[in-house]
C-alpha positions as CSV (number, residue, x, y, z in Angstrom):
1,X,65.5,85.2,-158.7
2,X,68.4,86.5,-160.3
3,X,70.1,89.1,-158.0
4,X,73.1,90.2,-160.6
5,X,74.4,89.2,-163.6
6,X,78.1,87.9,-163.9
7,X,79.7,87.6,-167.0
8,X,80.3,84.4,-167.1
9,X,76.5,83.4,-166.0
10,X,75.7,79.9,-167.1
11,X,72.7,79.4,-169.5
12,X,72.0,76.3,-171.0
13,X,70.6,77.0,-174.9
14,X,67.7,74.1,-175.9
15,X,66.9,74.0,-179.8
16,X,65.8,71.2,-182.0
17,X,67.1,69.3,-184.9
18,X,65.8,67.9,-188.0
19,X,62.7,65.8,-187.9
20,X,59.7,64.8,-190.6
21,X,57.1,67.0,-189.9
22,X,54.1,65.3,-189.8
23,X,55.2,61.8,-189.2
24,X,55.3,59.6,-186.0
25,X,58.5,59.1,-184.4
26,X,61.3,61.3,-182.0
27,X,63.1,64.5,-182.6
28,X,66.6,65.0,-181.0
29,X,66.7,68.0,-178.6
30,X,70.1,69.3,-178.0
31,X,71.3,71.7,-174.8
32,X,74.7,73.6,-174.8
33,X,76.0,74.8,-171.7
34,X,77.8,78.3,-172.2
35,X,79.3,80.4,-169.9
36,X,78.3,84.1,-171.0
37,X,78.5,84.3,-174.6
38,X,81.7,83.0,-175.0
39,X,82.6,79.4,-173.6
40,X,80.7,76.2,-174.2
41,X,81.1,73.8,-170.9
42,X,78.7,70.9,-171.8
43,X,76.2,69.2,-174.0
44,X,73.2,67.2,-173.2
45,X,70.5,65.7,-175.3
46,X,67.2,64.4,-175.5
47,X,64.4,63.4,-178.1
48,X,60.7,64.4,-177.9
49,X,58.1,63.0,-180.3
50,X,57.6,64.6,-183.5
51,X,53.9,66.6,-182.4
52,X,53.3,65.1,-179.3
53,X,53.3,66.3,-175.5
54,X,56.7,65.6,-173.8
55,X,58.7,68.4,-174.8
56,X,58.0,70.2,-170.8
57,X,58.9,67.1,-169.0
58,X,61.3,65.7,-170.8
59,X,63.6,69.2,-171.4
60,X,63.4,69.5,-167.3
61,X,64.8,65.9,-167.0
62,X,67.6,66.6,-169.0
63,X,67.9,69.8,-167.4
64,X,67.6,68.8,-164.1
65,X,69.5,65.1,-164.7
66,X,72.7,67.1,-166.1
67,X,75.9,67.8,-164.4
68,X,75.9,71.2,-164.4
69,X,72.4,71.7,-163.5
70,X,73.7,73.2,-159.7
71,X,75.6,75.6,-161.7
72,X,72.8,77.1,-164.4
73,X,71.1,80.2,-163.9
74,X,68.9,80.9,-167.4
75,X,67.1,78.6,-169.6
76,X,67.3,79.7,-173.5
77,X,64.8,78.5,-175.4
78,X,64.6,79.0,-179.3
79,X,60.7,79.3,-179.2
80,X,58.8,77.3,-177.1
81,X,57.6,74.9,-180.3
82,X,59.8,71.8,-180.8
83,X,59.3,69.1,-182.6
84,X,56.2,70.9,-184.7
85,X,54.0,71.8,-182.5
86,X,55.5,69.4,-179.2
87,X,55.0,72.9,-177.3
88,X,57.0,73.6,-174.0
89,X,54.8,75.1,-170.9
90,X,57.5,77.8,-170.1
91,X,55.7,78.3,-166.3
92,X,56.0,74.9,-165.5
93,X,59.7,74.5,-166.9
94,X,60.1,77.4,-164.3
95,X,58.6,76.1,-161.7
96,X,59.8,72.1,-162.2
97,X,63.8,73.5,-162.7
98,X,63.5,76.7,-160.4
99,X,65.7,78.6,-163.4
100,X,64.4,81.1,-165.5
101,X,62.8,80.6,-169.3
102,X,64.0,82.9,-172.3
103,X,62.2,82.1,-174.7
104,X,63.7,83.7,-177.9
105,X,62.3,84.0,-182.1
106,X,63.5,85.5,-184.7
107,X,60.2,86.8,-186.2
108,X,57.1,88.0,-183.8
109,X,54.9,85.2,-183.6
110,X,51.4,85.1,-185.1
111,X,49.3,83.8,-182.2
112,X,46.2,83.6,-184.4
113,X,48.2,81.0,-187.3
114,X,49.2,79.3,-183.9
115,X,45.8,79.0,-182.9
116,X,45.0,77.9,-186.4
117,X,47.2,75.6,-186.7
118,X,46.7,73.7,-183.5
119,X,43.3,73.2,-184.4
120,X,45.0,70.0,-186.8
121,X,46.5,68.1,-183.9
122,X,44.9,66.3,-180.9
123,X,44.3,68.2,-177.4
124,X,44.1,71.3,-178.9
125,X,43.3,72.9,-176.1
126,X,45.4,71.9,-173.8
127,X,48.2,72.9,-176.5
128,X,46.6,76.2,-177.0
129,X,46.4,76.8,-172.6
130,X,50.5,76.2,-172.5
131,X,51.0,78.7,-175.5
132,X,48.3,81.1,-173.7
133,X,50.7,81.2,-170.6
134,X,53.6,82.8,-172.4
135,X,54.6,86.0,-171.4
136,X,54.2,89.4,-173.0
137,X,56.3,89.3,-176.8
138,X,59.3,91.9,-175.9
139,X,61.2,93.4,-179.0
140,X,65.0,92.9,-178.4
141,X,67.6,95.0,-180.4
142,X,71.3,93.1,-179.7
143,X,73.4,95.4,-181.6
144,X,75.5,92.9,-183.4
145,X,72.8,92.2,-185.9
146,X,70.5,94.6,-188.0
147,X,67.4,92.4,-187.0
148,X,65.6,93.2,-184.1
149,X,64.7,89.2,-181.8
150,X,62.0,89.0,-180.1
151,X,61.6,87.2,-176.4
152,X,58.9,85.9,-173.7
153,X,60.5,85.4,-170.1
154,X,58.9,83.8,-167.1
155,X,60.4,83.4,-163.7
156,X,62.4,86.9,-164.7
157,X,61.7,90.4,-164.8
158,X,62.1,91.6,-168.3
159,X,65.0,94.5,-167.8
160,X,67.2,91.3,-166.1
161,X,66.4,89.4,-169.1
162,X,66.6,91.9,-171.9
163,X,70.4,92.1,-170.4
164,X,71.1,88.6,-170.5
165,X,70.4,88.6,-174.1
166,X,72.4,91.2,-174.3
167,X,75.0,90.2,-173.0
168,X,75.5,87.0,-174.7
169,X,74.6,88.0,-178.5
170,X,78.4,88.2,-179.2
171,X,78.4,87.1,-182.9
172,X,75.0,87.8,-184.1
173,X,71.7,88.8,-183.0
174,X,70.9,85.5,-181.8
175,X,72.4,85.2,-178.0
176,X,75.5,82.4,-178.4
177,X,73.7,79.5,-176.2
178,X,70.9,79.4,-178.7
179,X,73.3,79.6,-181.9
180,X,75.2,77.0,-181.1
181,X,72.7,74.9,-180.1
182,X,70.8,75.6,-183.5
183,X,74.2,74.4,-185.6
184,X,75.0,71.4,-183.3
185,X,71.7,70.1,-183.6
186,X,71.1,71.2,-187.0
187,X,74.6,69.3,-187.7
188,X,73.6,65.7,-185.8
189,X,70.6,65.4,-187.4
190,X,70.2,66.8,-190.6
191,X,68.8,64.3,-193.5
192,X,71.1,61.8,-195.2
193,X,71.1,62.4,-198.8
């Protein structure tokens, strides 16, 4: 458990890049190590099939397989869907990497066009259990952007959390692990034309 916060805490921010929804094959998974909201110390990657069921295990071996893994203190997650619907079990991410999961969205999510749209792919259910575990949806208001975020935390209380966010939303409403993240994986992997 997190006792204080520096200002240089380590986070690592995990977002995905372009893939072909609906299609068989892999989807690149980038993590950006930041100190705070201000200094990027590493990059590390992975890929997770485009729908499927590895995202949990195979973001806490790239987690836990990293260099600076002694050194992280928060997980930032930009939603817990990669990859489609390739959905990340936030409690067991927690409890396989001992760190902390923010899990952060830009718009409140619709549980019921989840639930809807799960009922498409194989092991719905099991699907459905992982997004069922999430935490309570807490409206977040940065102050460097006009648009509240919204974030699920497990493994954190959600004052210590709420702070975190904060703390590292330097250039927009979106915390800087998470942005940068989003525009390095954005930028490996977008389509050829």
């Amino acid at each position: 458990m997190l006792r204080s916060i520096k200002t240089e805490i380590r986070i690592v921010g995990i977002d995905d890049g372009f893939f072909e929804p609906h299609t068989h094959g892999k989807c690149e998974v980038i993590g950006i190590v930041f100190r705070g909201g201000y200094w990027i110390d590493g990059v590390m990657r992975t890929q997770v099939e485009v729908d499927g069921m590895d995202a949990t295990e195979k973001i806490s071996h790239m987690i836990m397989g990293s260099p600076h893994y002694g050194q992280l203190r928060v997980i930032m997650l930009d939603g817990v869907t990669f990859a489609g619907f390739n959905i990340v079990d936030t409690t067991t991410l927690f409890e396989t990497t001992s760190l902390p999961v923010i899990s952060i969205t830009r718009a409140r999510p619709s549980f019921s066009d989840i639930k809807k749209a799960l009922k498409n792919l194989p092991f719905t259910e099991e699907r459905w259990a992982a997004i069922r575990k999430t935490q309570k949806i807490t409206e977040v208001s940065t102050g460097t952007g006009n648009e509240s975020i919204y974030m699920q935390a497990v493994g954190i209380d959600i004052e210590t959390a709420k702070k975190i966010v904060e703390s590292t939303a330097t250039r927009s409403n979106i915390p800087e692990p998470l942005r940068v993240a989003h525009l390095i994986a954005s930028g490996l992997t977008s389509p050829q034309l």
